[in-house]
N, C-alpha and C positions, 0 to 999 in steps of 0.2 A: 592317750590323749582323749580328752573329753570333745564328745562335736560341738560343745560353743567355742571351743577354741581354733575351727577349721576356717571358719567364713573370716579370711582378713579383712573383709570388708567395712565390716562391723568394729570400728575403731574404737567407739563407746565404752561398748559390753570389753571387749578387750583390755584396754585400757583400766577400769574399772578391777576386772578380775586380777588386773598384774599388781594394783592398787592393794587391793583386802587382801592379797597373797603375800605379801610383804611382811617382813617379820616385824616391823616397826608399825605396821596398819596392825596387824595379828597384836601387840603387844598393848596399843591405847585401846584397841575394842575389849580387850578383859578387863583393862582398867578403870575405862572410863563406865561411869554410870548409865549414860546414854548409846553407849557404842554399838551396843547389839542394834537396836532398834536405830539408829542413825545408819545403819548399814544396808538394813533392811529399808527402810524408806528409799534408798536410792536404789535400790534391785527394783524394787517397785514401779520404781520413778522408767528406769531403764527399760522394762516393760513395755510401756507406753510409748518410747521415743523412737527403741530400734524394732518395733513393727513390722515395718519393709523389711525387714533382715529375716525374719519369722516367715513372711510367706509363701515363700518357696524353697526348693530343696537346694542348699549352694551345688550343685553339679560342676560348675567350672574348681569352683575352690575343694572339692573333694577332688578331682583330678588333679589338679595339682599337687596336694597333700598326698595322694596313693605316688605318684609321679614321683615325688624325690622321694619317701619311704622305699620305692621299688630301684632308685638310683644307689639309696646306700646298702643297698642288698635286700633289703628282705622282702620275703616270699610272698606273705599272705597279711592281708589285711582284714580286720573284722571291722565293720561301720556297726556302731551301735543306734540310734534312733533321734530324727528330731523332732521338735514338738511347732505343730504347725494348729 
């Protein structure tokens, strides 16, 4: 799992990634003429809005996430890095 996708809080960016992951979002962004660059503006956009989500390290919402990872057994966890 990628760490923008730990902070549930962050409905937005969330929301958003579950969007362009889509195989039907995946399928008009090759298509479309504008698609790249329409996708990219709203990453852009998102930037700017979820901020507050950016400037600190989620600690509650990483426990959590290690919390049930450690409920369905596994051992060890690696955190990779957030950009602050």
């Amino acid at each position: 799992m990628h760490s923008d996708q730990i902070n549930r809080q962050d409905r937005l960016h969330l929301g958003f990634r579950k969007l362009l992951k889509s195989s039907i979002a995946k399928f008009l962004m090759r298509k479309l003429p504008f698609g790249p660059s329409f996708a990219e503006s709203i990453k852009q956009h998102l930037k700017l809005t979820n901020s507050k989500f950016q400037l600190k390290l989620p600690l509650d919402e990483i426990k959590v996430f290690a919390d049930s990872k450690f409920a369905e057994g596994v051992e060890t966890i690696f955190m990779g890095h957030f950009h602050q």
